[in-house]
MARKERO-129692 format. One record per atom (N, C-alpha, C, O): residue in one letter; atom name; x, y, z. Coordinates in steps of 0.2 Angstrom, whole numbers, always signed. Example, Ala and Ser with C-alpha at 12.3 -4.5 7.8 and 13.67 -1.06 7.14 Angstrom:
2
- A  N  +66  -28  +39;
- A  CA  +62  -22  +39;
- A  C  +66  -16  +39;
- A  O  +71  -17  +42;
- S  N  +64  -11  +35;
- S  CA  +68  -5  +36;
- S  C  +64  +0  +39;
- S  O  +67  +6  +40;
//
This chain:
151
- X  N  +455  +531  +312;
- X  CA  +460  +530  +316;
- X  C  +460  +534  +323;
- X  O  +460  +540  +322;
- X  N  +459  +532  +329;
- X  CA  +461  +535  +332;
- X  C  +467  +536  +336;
- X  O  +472  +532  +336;
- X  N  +467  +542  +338;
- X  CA  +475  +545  +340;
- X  C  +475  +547  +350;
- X  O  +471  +551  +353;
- X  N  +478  +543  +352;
- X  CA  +480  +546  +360;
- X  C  +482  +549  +363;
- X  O  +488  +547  +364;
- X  N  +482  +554  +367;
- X  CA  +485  +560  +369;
- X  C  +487  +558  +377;
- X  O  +484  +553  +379;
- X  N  +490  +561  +379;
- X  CA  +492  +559  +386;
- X  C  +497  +553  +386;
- X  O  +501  +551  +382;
- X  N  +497  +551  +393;
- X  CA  +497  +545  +397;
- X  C  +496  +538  +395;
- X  O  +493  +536  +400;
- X  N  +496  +533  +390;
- X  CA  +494  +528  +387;
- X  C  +495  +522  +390;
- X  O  +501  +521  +388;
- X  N  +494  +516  +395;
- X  CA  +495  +511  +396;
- X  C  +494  +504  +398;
- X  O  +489  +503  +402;
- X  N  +497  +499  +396;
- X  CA  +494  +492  +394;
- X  C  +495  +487  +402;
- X  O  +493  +481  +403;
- X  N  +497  +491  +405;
- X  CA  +500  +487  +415;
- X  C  +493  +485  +415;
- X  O  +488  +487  +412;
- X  N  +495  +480  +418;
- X  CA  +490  +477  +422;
- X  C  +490  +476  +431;
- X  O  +486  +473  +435;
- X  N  +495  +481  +432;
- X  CA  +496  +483  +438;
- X  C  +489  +485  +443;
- X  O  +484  +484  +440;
- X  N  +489  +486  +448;
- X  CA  +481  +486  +450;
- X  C  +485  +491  +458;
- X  O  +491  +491  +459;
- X  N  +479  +495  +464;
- X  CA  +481  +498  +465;
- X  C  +475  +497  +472;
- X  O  +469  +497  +471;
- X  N  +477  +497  +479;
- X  CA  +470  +496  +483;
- X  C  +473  +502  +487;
- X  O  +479  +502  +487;
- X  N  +469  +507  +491;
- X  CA  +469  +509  +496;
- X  C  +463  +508  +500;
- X  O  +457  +509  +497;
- X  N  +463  +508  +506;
- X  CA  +459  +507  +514;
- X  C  +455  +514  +513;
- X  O  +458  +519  +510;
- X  N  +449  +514  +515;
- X  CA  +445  +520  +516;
- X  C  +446  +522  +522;
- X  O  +447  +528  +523;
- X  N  +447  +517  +529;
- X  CA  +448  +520  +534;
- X  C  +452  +522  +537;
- X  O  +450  +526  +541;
- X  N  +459  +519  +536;
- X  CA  +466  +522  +537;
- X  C  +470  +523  +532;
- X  O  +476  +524  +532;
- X  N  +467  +523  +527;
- X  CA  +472  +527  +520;
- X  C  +478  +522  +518;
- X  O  +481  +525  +514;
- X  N  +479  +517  +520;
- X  CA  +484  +510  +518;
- X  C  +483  +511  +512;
- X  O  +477  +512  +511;
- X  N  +489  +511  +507;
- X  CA  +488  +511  +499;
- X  C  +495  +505  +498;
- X  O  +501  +505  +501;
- X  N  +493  +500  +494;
- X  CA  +496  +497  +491;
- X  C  +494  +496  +484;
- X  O  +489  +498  +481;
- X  N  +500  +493  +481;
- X  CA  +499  +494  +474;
- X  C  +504  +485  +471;
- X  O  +510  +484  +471;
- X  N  +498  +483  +469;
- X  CA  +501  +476  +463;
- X  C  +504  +477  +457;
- X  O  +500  +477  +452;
- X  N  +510  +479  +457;
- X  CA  +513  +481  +450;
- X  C  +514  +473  +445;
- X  O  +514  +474  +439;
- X  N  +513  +469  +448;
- X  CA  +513  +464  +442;
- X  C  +503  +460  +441;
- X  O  +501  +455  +438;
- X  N  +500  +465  +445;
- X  CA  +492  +463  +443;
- X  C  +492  +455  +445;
- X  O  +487  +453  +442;
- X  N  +495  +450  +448;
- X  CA  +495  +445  +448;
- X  C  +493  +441  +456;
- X  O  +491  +436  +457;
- X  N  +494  +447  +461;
- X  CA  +491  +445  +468;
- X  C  +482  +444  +472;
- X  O  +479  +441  +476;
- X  N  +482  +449  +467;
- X  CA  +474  +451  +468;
- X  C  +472  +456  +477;
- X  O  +475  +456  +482;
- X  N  +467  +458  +475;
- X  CA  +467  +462  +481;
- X  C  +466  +458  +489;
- X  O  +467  +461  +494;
- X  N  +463  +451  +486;
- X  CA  +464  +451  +496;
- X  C  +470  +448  +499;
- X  O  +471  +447  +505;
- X  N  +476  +445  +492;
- X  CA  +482  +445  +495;
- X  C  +486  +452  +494;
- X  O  +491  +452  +498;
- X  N  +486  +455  +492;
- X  CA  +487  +461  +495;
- X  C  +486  +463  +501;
- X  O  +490  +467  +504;
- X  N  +480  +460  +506;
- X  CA  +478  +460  +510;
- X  C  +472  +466  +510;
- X  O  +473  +471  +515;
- X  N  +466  +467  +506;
- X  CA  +462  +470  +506;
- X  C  +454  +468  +502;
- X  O  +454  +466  +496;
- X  N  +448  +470  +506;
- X  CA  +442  +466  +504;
- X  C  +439  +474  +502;
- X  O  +442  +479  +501;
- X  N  +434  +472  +501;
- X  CA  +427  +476  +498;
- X  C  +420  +473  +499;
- X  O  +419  +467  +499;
- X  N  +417  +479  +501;
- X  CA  +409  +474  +504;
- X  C  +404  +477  +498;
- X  O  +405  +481  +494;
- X  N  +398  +473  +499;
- X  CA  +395  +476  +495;
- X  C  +394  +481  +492;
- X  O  +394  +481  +486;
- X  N  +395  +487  +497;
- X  CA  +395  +493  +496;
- X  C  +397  +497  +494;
- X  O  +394  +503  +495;
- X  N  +403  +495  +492;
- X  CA  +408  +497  +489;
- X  C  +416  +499  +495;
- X  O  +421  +502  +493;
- X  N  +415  +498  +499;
- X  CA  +419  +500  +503;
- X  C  +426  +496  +503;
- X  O  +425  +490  +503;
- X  N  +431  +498  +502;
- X  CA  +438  +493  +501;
- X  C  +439  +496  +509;
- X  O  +437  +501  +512;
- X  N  +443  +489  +509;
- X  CA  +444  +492  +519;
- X  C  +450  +486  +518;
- X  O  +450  +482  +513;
- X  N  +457  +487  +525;
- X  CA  +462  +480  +526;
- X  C  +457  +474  +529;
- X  O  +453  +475  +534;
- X  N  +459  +468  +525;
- X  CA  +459  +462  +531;
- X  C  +458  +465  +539;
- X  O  +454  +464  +543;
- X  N  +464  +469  +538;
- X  CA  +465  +470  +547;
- X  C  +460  +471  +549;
- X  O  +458  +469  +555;
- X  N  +455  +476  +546;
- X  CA  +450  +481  +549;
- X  C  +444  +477  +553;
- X  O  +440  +480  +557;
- X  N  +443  +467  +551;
- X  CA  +438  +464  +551;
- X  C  +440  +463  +557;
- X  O  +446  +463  +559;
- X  N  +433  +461  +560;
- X  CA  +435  +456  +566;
- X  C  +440  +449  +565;
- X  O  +441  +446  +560;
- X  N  +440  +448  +572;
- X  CA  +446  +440  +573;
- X  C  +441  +434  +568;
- X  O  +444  +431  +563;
- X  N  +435  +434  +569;
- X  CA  +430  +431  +565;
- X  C  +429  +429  +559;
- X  O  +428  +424  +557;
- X  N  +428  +436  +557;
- X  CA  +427  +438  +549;
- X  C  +432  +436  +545;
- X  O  +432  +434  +539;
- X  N  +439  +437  +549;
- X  CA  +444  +438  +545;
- X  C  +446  +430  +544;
- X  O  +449  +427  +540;
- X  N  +442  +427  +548;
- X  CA  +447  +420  +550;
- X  C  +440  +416  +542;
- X  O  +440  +411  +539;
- X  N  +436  +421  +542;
- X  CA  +428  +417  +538;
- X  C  +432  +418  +532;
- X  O  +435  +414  +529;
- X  N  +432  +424  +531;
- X  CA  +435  +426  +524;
- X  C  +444  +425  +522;
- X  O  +445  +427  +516;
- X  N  +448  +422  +525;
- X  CA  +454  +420  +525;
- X  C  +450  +413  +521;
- X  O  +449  +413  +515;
- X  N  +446  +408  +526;
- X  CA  +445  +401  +523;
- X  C  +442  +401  +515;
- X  O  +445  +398  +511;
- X  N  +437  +405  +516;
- X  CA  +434  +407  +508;
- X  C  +440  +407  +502;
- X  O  +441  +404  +496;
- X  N  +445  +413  +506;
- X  CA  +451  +413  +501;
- X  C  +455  +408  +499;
- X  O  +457  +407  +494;
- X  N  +457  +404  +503;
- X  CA  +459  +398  +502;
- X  C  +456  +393  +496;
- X  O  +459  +391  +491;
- X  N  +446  +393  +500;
- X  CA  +445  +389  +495;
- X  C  +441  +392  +489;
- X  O  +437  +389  +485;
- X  N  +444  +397  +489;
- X  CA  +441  +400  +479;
- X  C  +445  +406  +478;
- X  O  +445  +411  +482;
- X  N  +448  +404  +471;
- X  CA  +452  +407  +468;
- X  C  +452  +414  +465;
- X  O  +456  +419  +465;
- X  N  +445  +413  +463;
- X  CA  +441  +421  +461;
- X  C  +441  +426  +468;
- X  O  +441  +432  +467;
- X  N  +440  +424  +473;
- X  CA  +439  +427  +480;
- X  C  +446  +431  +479;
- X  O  +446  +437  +479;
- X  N  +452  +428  +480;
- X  CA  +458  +433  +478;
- X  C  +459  +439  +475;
- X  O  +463  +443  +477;
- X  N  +455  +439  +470;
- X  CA  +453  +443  +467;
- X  C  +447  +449  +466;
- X  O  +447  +453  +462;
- X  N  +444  +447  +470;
- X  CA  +437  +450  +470;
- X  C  +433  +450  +477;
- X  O  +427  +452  +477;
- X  N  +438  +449  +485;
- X  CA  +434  +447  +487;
- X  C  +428  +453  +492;
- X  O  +428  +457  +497;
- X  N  +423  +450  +487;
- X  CA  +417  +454  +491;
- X  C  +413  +451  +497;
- X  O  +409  +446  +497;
- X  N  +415  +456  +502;
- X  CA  +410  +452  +509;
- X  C  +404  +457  +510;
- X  O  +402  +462  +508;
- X  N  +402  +451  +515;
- X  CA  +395  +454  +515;
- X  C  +394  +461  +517;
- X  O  +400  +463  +520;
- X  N  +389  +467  +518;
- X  CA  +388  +471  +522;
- X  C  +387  +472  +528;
- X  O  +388  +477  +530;
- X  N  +385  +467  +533;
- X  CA  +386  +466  +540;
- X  C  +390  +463  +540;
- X  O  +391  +461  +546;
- X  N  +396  +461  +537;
- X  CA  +403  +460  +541;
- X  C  +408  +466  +539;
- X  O  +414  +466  +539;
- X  N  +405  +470  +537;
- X  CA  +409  +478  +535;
- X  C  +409  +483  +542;
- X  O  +404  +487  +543;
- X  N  +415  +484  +545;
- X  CA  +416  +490  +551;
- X  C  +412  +494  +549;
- X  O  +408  +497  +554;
- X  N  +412  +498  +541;
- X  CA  +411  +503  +539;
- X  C  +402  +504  +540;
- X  O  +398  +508  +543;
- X  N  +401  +496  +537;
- X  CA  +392  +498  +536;
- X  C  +391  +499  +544;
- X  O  +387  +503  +546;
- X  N  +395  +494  +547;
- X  CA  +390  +494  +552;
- X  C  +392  +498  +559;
- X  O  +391  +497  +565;
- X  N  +397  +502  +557;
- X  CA  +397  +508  +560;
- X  C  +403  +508  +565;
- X  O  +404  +512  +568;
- X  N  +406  +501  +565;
- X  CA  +411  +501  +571;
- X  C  +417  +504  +569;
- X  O  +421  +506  +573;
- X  N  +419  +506  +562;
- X  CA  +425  +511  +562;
- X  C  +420  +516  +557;
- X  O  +415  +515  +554;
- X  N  +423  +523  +557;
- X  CA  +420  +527  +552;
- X  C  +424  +532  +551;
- X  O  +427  +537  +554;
- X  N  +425  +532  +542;
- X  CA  +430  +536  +538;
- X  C  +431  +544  +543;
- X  O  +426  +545  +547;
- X  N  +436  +547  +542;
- X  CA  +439  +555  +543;
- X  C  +435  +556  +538;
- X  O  +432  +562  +539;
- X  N  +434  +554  +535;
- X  CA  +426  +562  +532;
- X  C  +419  +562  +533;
- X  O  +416  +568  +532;
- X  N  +416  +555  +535;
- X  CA  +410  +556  +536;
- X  C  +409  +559  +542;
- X  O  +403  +561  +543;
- X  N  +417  +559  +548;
- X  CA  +415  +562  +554;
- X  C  +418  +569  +553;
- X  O  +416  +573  +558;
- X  N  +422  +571  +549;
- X  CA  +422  +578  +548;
- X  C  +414  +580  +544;
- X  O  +415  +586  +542;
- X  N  +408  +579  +542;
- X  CA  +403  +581  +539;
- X  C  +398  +580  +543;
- X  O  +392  +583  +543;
- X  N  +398  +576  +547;
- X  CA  +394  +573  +554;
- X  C  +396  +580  +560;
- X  O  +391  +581  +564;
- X  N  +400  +582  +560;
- X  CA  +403  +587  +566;
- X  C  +402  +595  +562;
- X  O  +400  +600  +566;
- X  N  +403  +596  +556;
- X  CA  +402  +602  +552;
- X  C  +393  +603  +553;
- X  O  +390  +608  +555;
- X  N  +391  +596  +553;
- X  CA  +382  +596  +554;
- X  C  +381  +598  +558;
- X  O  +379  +604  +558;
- X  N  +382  +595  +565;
- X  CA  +382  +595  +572;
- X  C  +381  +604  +575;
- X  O  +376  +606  +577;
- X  N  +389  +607  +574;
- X  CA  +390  +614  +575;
- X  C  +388  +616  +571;
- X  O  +385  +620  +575;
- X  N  +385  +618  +565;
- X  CA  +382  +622  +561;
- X  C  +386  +628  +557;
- X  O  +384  +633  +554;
- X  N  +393  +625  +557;
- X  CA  +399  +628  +554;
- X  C  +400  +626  +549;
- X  O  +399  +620  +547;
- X  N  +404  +631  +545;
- X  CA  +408  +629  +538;
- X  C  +416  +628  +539;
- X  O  +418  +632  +543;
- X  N  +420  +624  +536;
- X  CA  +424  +624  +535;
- X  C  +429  +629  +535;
- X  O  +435  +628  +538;
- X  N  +428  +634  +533;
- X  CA  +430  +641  +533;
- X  C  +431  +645  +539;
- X  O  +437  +647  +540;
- X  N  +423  +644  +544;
- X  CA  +421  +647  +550;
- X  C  +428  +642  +555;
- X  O  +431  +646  +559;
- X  N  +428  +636  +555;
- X  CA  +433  +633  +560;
- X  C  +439  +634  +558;
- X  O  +444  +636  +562;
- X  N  +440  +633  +552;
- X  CA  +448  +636  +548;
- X  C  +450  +644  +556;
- X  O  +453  +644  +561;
- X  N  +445  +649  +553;
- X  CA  +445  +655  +557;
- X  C  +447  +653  +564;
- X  O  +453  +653  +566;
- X  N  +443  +651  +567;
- X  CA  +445  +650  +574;
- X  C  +451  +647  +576;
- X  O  +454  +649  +581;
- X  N  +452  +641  +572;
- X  CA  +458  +637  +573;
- X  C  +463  +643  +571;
- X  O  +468  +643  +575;
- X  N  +464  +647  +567;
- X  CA  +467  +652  +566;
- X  C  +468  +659  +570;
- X  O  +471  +664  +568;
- X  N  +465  +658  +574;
- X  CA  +464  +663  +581;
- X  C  +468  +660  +586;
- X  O  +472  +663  +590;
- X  N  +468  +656  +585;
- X  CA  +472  +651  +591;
- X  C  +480  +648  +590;
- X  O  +484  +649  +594;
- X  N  +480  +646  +585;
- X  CA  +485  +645  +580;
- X  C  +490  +648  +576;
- X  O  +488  +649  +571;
- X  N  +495  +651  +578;
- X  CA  +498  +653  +571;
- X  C  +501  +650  +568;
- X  O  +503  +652  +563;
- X  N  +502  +643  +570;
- X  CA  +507  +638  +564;
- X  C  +505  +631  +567;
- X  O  +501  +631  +572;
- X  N  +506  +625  +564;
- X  CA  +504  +619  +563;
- X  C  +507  +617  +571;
- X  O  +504  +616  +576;
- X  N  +514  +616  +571;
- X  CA  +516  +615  +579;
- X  C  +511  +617  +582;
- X  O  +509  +612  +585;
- X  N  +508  +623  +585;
- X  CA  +505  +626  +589;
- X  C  +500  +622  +591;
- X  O  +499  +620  +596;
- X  N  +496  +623  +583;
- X  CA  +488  +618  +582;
- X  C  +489  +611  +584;
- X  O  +485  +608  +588;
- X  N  +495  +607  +583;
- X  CA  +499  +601  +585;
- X  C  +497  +601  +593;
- X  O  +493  +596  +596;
- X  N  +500  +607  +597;
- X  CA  +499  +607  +604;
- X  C  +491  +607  +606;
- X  O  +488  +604  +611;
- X  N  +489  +611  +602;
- X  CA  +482  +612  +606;
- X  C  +476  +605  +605;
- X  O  +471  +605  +609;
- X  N  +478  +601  +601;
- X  CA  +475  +596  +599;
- X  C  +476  +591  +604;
- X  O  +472  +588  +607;
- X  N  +485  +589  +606;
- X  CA  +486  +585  +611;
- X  C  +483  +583  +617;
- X  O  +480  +578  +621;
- X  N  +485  +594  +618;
- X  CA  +484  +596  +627;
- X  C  +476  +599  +627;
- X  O  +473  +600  +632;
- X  N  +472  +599  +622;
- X  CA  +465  +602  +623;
- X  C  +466  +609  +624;
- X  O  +460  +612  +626;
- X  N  +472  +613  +623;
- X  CA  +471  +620  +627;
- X  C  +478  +624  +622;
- X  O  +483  +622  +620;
- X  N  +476  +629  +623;
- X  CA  +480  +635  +619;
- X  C  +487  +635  +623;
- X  O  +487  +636  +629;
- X  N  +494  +633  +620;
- X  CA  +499  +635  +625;
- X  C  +500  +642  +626;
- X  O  +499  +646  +622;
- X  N  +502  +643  +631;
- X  CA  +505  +648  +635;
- X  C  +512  +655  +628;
- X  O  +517  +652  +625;
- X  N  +510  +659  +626;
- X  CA  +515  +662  +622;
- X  C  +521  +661  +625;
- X  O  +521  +660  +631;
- X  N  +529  +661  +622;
- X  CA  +535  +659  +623;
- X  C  +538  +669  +623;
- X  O  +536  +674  +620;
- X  N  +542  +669  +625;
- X  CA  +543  +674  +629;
- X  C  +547  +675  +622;
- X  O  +550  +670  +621;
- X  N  +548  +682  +617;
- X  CA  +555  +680  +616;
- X  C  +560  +685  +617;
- X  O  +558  +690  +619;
- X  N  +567  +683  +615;
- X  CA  +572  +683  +616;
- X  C  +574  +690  +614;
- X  O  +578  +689  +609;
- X  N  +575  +698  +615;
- X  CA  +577  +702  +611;
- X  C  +586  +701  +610;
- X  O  +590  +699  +614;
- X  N  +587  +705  +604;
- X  CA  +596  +705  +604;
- X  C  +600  +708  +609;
- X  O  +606  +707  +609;
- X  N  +595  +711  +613;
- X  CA  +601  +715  +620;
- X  C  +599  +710  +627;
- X  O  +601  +711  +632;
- X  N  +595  +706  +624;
- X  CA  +592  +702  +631;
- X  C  +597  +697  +632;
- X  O  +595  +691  +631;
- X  N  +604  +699  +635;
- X  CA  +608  +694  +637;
- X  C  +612  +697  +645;
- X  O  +613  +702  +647;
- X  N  +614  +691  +647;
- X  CA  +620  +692  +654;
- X  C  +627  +691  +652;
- X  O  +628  +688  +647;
- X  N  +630  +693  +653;
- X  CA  +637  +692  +654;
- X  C  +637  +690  +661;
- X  O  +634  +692  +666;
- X  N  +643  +682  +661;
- X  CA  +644  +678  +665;
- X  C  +651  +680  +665;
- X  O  +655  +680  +659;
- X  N  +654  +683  +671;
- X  CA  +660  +682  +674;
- X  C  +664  +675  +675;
- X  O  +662  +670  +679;
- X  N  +670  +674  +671;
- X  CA  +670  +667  +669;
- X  C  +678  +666  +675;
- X  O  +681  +661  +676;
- X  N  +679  +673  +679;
- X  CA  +684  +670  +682;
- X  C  +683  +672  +688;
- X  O  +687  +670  +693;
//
């Protein structure tokens, strides 16, 4: 007999997210399949949106879906109509591992400098925007005030 520990479940729910913008949807009745959820997979394993294809691809593989059922479900396109293989979008981590190469830095070593520059996320927020370190904010001591003559 075996006995199960944990989490046990019989759903047929199913569950897609986009590698390249992180879209997560989720088929809780298992019955739309993933490219009416609105998401393919290429060869390669890459799950990516509909949207991600070109106007072309998408209009080739819409028709496909149309005309076959199992497509709904499984639809795998090829690897040259994948953004990913062929490089016209590419994942947040393959270009954060590509740029860590590049500089010759560790994750750690830029954490540091970004933390020289930054003391908090808004700040980091600023420098990202403007490209440049904001200016420090003056502040305020408790005696640093005027009394306005109100009459």
């Amino acid at each position: 007999m075996k006995i199960r520990k944990g989490f046990v479940s019989n759903s047929s729910s199913s569950s897609f997210q986009c590698e390249y913008c992180h879209t997560y949807e989720v088929d809780e009745s298992g019955d739309y399949g993933m490219f009416n959820m609105g998401f393919v997979e290429c060869k390669n394993g890459h799950t990516i949106c509909i949207s991600h294809l070109s106007d072309e691809n998408r209009r080739k593989y819409e028709q496909i879906g149309e005309d076959d059922e199992d497509f709904q479900y499984e639809p795998l396109i090829e690897s040259h109509d994948c953004p990913l293989c062929q490089m016209e979008l590419i994942k947040d981590s393959d270009l954060i591992s590509y740029l860590l190469n590049e500089t010759g830095k560790t994750k750690v070593e830029i954490l540091k400098e970004i933390r020289k520059k930054a003391v908090d996320l808004s700040t980091f927020a600023v420098i990202l925007k403007d490209g440049k370190v904001p200016e420090p904010i003056e502040e305020t001591k408790p005696n640093d005030f005027r009394v306005i003559d109100l009459d």
